[in-house]
N, C-alpha and C positions, 0 to 999 in steps of 0.2 A: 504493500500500500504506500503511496506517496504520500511522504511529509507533507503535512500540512503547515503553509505561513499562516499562521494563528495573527501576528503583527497586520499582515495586507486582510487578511480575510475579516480579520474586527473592523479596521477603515473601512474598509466596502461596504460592512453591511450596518454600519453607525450611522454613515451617510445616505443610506436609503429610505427614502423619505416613505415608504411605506412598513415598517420598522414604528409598531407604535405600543401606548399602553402599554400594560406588561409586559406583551415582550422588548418592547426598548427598555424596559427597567432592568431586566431578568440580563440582556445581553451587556449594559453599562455595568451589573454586578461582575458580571464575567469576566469582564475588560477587566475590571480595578483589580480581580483575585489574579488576571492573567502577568497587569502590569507591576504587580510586586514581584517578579519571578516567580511566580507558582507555577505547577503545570494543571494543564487541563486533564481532569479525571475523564474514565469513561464515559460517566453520566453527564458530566457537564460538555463532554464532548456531540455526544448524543443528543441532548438539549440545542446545543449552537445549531447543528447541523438540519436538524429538523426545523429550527426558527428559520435558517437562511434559505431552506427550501422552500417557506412557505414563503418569502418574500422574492423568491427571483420567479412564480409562475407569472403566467402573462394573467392580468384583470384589467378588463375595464371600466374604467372609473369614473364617476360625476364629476369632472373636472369645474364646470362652474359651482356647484353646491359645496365644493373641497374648498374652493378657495371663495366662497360665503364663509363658509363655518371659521375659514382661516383669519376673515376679516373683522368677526363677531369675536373670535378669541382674545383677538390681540387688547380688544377695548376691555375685554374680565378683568377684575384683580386679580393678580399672580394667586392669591390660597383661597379664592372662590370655590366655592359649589358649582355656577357657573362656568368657572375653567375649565374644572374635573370633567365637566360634562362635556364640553366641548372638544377637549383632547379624546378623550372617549370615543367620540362620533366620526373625528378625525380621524381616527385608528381605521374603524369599521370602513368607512369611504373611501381610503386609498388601498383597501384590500380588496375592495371592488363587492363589498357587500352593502345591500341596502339597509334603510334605514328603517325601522316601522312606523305606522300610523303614530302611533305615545310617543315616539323618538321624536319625529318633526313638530308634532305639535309644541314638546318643552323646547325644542329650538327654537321654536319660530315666536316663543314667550320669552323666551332670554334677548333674543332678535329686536326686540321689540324694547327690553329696558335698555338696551345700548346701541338703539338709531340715534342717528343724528340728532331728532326733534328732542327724544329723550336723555339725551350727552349736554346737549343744550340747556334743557331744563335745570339740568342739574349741577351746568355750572354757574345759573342765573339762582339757583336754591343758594349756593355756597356763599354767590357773594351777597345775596340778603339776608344770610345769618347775623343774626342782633344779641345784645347781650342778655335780653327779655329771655329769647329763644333758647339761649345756653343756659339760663338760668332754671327756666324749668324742664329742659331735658337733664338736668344735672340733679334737681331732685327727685324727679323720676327714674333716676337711673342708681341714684341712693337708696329710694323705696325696696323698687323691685331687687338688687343688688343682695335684698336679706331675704325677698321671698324664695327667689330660686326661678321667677316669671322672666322671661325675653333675657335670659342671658346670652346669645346669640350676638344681642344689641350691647350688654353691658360690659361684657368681655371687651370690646372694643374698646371702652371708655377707660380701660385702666391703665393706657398710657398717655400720657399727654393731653393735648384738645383735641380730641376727636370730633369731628360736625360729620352729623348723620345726614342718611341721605333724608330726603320729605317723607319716603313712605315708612322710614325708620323712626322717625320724629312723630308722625300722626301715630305711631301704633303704640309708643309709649308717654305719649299725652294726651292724647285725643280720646280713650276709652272713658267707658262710664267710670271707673275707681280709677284712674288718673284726674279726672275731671272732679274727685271729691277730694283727693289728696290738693290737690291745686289749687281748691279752692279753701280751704282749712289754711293754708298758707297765704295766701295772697288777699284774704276777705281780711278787711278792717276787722279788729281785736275788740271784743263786747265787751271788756274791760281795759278801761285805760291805766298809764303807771300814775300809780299811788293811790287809786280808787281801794276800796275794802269788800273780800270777798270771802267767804268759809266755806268750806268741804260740802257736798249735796250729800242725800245719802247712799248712793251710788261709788261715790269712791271706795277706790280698792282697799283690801286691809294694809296693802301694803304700802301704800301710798298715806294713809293714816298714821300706819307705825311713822315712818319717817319724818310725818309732820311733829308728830308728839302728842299735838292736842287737837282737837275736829271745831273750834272755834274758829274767829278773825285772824283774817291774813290781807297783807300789804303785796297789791300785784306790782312786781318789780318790772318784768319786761313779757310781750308776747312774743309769739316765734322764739321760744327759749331754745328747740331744740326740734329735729328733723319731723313731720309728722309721719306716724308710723301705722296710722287707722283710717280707711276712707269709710267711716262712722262721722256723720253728722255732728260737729261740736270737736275737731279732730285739732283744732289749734293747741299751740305745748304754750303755758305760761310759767317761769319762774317766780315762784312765790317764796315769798320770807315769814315765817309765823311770828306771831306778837310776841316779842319777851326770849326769837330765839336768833341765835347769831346762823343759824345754818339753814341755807333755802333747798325748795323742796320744787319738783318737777311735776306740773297737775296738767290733764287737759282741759280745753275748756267743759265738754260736759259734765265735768265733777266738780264743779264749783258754781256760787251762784252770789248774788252780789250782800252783802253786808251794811248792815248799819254803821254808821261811825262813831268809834271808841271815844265818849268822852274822858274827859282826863279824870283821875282817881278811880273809872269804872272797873270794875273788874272783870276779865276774859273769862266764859262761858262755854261748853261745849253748845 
């Protein structure tokens, strides 16, 4: 049997543009174990040779829908879903297999966010990003961040400033429990600072323990701290209890407003 050039026969078949998907993966494995000095086993020999046969038969191929697919890839992010799917179909196409009914339709939907019109949009999205808009995808992306919902979207946000696309944006502000979280935060405070408020009886015991005492309290500031309930009344207040140096974290619906401590009165549950 003739030696085989393993060197000229890896170049030939790296460059073969119908060489795709797994087996391009499978034969660049091969390369790297071949170019540390290894040798080729018989099975990995067996492998090569079966892949370069399946790419030297004659097919013919959709040459304008190859190089659509080629032109739609190139606008994916590099670690899309998107991509994966594209190099995929690319694979199929230059082996001279079709595509199915479900295969064109998700292309011709990926097609569609990365046309022109939609390239457009969404460079006209980027630069009318405001600081309103980062503000409340930034606590929406805190919310959800602890439920475990659209981390897809929130994985994104944990390096730098991420600006999401529109449809990323309406899916985690636009929904009905974004739309109460958003507004718990953003709705004028039913108590203002230094008004007098006490515990309803609805607050939690825990929330109690930490007060000390379920009498008058001095609302120090609203939006004390992230809201974490899209429950009606979902605003966070810092409150300070009468007579104690350490403040306590309420929402607003466990608190309700207070008469005002005259001087020598004495605090009351």
């Amino acid at each position: 049997m003739a030696r085989i050039n393993w060197k000229q026969r890896f170049a030939a078949i790296l460059a073969n543009p119908r060489l795709q998907g797994r087996d391009r993966v499978f034969v660049e494995s091969l390369h790297a174990h071949y170019s540390k000095g290894k040798g080729m086993t018989t099975g990995r020999r067996h492998w090569f040779l079966k892949i370069e046969e399946r790419c030297s038969r004659e097919v013919v191929t959709d040459d304008t829908m190859i190089a659509l697919v080629e032109k739609i890839l190139n606008r994916t992010d590099e670690s899309s879903w998107d991509r994966g799917f594209c190099e995929s179909i690319k694979g199929q196409l230059a082996n001279g297999q079709r595509l199915s009914d479900r295969q064109h339709q998700m292309f011709d939907d990926i097609a569609e966010r990365h046309s022109d019109d939609s390239m457009q949009a969404a460079t006209d999205w980027r630069s009318e990003w405001t600081e309103d808009k980062a503000e409340r995808f930034a606590i929406m992306n805190e919310y959800y961040g602890k439920t475990g919902y659209y981390s897809n979207i929130v994985d994104k946000t944990r390096n730098g400033d991420y600006i999401p696309t529109e449809r990323e944006f309406n899916a985690v502000t636009s929904n009905k429990f974004a739309q109460k979280i958003l507004a718990a935060t953003f709705d004028a405070p039913a108590y203002s600072v230094g008004s007098f408020v006490k515990l309803r009886a609805n607050a939690s015991h825990t929330l109690r323990a930490a007060a000390g005492v379920s009498g008058t309290f001095m609302v120090v500031k609203a939006n004390a701290a992230p809201v974490t309930s899209a429950a009606k009344g979902a605003k966070k207040y810092l409150l300070l209890p009468v007579g104690s140096a350490k403040t306590v974290i309420a929402e607003e619906r466990e608190i309700k407003k207070a008469r005002k401590i005259k001087t020598g009165q004495k605090v009351s549950g």
